[in-house]
C-alpha positions in Angstrom: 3.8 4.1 -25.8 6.9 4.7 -23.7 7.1 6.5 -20.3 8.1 9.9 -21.1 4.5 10.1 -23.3 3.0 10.8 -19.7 0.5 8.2 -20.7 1.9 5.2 -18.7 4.1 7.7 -17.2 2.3 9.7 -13.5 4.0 11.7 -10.6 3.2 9.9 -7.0 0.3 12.1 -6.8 -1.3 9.6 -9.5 0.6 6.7 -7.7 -2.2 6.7 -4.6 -5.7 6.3 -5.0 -7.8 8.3 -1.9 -10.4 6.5 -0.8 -13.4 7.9 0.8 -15.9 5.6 2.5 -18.7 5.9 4.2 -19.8 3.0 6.3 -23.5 2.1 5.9 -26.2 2.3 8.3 -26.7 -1.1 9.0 -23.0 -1.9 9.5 -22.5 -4.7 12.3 -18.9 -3.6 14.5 -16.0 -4.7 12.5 -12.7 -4.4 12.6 -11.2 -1.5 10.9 -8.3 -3.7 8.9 -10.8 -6.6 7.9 -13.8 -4.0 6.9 -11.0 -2.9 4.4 -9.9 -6.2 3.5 -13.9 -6.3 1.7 -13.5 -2.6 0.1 -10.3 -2.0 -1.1 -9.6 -4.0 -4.6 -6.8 -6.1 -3.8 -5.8 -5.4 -0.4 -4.0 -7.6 2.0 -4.7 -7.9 5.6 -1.1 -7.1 6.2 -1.0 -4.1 3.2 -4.0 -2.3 5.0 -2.2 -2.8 8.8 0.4 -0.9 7.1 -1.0 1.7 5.9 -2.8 2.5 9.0 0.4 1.8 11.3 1.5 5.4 8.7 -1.4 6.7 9.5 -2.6 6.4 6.0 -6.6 5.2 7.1 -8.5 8.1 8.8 -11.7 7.9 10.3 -13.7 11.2 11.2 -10.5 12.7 10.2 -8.2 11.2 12.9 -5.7 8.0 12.5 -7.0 4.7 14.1 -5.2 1.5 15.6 -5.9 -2.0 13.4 -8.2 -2.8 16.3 -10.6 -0.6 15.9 -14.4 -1.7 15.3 -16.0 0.4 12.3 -19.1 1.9 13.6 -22.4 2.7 11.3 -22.0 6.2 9.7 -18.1 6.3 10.3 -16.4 8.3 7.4 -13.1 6.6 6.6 -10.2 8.0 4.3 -7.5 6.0 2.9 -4.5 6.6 0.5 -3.1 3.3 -0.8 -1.2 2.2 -3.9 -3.6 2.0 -7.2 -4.6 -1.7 -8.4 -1.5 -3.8 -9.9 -0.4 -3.5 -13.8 -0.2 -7.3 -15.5 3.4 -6.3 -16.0 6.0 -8.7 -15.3 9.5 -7.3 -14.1 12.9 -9.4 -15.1 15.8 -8.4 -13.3 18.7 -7.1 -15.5 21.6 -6.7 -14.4 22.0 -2.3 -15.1 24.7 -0.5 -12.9 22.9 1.7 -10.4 24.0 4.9 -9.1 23.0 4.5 -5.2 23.4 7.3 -3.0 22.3 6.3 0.5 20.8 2.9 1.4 19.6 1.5 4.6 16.4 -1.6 5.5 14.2 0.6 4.6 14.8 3.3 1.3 16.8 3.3 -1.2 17.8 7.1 -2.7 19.2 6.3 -6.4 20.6 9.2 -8.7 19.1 8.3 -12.3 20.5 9.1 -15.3 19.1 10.5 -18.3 17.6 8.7 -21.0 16.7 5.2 -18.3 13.0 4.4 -18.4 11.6 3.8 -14.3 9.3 1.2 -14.8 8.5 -1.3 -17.9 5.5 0.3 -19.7 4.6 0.1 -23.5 8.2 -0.4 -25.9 9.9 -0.1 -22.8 10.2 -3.4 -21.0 13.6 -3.6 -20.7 16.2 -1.9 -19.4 14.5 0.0 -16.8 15.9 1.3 -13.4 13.3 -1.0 -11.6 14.7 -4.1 -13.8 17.6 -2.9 -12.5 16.2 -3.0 -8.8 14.6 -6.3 -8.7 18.2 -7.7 -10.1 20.0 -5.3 -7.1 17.5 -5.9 -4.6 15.8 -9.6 -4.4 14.2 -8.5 -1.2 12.3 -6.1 -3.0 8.4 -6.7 -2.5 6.2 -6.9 -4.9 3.3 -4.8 -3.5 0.2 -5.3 -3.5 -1.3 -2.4 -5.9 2.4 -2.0 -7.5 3.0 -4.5 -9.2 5.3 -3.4 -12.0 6.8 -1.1 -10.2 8.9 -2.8 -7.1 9.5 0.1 -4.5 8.3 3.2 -6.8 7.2 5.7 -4.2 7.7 8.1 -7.2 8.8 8.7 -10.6 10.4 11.0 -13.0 10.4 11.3 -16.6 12.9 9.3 -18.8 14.7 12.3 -19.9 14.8 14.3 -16.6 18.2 13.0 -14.7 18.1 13.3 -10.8 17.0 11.7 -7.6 14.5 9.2 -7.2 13.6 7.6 -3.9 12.8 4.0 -3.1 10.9 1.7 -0.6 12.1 -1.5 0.5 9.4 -2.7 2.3 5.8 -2.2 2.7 5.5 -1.0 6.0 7.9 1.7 4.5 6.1 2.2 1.3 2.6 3.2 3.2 4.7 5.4 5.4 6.4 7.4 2.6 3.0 7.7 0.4 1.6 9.5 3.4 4.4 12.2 2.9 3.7 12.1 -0.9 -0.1 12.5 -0.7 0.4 15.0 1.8 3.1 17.4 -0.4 5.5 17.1 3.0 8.3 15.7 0.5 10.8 18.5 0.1 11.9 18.1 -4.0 13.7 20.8 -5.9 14.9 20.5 -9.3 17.5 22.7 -11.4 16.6 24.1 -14.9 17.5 26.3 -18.1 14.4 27.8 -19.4 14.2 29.8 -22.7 13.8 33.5 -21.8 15.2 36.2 -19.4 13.2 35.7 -16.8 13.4 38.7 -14.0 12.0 37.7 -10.6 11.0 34.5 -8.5 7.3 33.4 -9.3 4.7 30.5 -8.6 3.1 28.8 -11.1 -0.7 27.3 -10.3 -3.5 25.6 -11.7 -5.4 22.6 -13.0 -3.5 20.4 -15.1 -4.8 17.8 -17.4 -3.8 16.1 -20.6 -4.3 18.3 -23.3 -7.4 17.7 -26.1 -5.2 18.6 -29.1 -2.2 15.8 -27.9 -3.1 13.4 -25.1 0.8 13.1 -24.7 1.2 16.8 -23.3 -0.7 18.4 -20.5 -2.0 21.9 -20.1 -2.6 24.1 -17.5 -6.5 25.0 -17.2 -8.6 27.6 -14.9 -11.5 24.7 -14.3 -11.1 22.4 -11.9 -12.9 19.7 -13.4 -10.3 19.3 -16.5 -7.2 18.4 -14.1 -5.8 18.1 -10.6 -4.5 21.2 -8.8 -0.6 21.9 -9.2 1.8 24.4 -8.0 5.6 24.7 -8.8 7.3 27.6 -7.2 10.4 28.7 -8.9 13.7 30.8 -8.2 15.9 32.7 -10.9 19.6 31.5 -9.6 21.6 32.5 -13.0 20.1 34.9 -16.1 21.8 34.0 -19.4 20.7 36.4 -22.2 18.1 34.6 -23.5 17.9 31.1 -21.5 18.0 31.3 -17.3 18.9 29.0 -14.7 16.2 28.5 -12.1 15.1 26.3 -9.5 12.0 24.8 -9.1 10.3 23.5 -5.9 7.4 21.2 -6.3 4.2 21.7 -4.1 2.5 19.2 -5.7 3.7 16.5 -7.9 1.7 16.1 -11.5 2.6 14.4 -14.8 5.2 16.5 -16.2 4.5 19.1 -14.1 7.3 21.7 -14.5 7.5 21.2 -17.9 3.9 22.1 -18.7 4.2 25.2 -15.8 6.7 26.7 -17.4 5.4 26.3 -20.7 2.3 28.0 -19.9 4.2 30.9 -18.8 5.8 31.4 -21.5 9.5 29.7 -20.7 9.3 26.2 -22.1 12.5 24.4 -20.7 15.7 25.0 -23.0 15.4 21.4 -25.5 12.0 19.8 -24.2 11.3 18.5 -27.4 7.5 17.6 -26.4 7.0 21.4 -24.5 8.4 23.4 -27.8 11.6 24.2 -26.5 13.8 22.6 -28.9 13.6 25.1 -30.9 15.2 28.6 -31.1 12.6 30.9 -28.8 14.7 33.4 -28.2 18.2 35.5 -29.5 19.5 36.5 -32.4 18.9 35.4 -36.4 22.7 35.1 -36.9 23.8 31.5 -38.4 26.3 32.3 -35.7 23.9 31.9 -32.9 21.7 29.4 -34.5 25.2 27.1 -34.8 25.5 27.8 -31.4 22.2 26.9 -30.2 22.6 23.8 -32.5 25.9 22.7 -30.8 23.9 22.8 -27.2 21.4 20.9 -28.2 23.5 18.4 -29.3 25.1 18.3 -26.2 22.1 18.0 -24.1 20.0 16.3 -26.8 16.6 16.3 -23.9 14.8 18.6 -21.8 17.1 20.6 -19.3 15.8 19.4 -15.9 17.6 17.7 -13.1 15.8 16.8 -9.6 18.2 18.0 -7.6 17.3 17.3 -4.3 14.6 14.8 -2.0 14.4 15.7 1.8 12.0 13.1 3.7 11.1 11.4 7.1 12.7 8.0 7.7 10.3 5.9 8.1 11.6 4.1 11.0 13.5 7.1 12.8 11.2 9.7 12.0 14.5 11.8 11.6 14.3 14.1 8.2 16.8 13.2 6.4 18.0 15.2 2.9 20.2 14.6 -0.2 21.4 16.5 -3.4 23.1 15.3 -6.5 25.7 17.1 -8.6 24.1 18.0 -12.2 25.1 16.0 -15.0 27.5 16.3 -17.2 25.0 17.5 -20.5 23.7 19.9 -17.9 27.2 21.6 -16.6 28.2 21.1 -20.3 25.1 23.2 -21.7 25.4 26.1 -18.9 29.0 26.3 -19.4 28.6 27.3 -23.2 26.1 30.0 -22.2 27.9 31.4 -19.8 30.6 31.7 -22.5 28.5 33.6 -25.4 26.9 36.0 -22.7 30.8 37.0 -21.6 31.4 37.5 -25.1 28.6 39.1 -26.9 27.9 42.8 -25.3 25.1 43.9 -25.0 23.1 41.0 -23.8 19.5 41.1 -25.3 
């Protein structure tokens, strides 16, 4: 199964397991780092110093030093990287798009149509084959193995930012931020439909029971994990609109299935319905046309625009955008086109 079934395929909210652990009654006083070293399925001494130098290991709801002695009773929480994949990564040698780097991130602009990580059919080829060839120093993490750096992901045919961790220490610091939704992330995209107004999209999303590859959106809270995507009308087409979407939390193929269940699939998301006509005329005419930008953009029309973030090492926030694609620019430019020359509009 490749990535963009959503099977393999999970937003960093997946990425980190939180742990919630409650230390027995008869606990003897133990170091916090080598109580952990017992709980957490492979954990390193040095992983789990890491993560609570980030502030990733709470007890009684307040961040701990390494040093401290776990107590009978104590209530710790941690957020750490899930339990490695038996995936093996070969570097390849794949041109990478690299907008900032420094010793600890890495910010790449990925194209459309590359596979993150190796998964199912898609073993080769990836951006993080391309990473470990680009990056030798690149850690193999404990709890990532697979997936070298991955602090995130996006889906094979969304084109954009992604953001990546050089080292551990930097990895625990930036799963924090991801856990805790303080990642700033906005993406660009052409829905089908004239949408009006600005609007938030919630609920509890979950793969669907009629297609495990797709997720819905469902009112009970024991069918998915909470999700909201706030959005922003910044160009109305006719019968497609450009809009921009800010992510308040990060689910598998989340804005894709929010604006689905509103009603505004995103314009040639083959898996959410929207490669087909939705909306408009039943002129050959139009149906040519719609044709023609599909055919240009031949995958769902979402770009993650921009990742704002604090360095792990200064604590400064630091921000980026990327220019949209070509496909993208292509696509909007042909719209903008037929709405200047077909009066009235809808």
């Amino acid at each position: 199964m490749s990535e963009d079934t959503g099977i393999l395929e999970q937003e960093e909210q997946d990425l980190y397991e939180h742990l919630r652990l409650i230390v027995d009654k008869g606990q003897s006083l133990l170091r916090i780092d080598k109580f952990l070293m017992t709980r957490v399925e492979n954990a390193t001494r040095n992983r789990i110093q890491n993560a609570i130098e980030a502030g990733s290991v709470l007890v009684n709801e307040k961040p701990i030093k390494s040093s401290y002695k776990v107590k009978p009773f104590d209530v710790i929480s941690v957020v750490l990287p899930h339990p490695p994949r038996d995936t093996e990564v070969y570097p390849e040698d794949i041109p990478l798009d690299i907008v900032y780097e420094d010793h600890d991130v890495l910010v790449v602009n990925k194209p459309a149509g590359m596979v993150v990580h190796p998964g199912y059919n898609n073993y080769t080829g990836t951006l993080v084959n391309g990473l470990v060839f680009h990056f030798q120093q690149l850690p193999q993490l404990p709890g990532n193995d697979g997936r070298p750096g991955l602090v995130h992901r996006i889906d094979k045919d969304t084109s954009g930012l992604l953001l990546i961790s050089k080292n551990e220490r930097s990895m625990a610091y930036l799963a924090k931020q991801f856990y805790e939704h303080t990642i700033a992330r906005k993406y660009i995209a052409l829905a089908w439909g004239d949408i009006t107004e600005d609007g938030t999209v919630t609920g509890y999303i979950g793969r669907s029971v009629r297609d495990r590859k797709v997720m819905d959106i469902y009112d009970d809270e024991t069918k998915g994990k909470w999700s909201v995507t706030h959005y922003k009308v910044l160009e109305r087409l006719g019968y497609v609109t450009l809009i921009e979407c800010q992510l308040e939390t990060g689910r598998t193929h989340q804005i894709r299935a929010h604006m689905q269940h509103i009603g505004h699939p995103l314009f040639n998301d083959a898996t959410y319905g929207g490669d087909k006509i939705l909306k408009g005329t039943v002129f050959s005419k139009y149906r040519q046309f719609v044709d023609n930008c599909f055919e240009i953009m031949p995958r769902q029309s979402l770009h993650a625009l921009s990742l704002g973030f604090e360095h792990p090492s200064t604590k400064e926030h630091i921000y980026f955008e990327s220019s949209l694609p070509d496909d993208f620019t292509g696509v909007l430019e042909k719209w903008r086109n037929y709405v200047k020359q077909t009066s009235p509009i809808i």
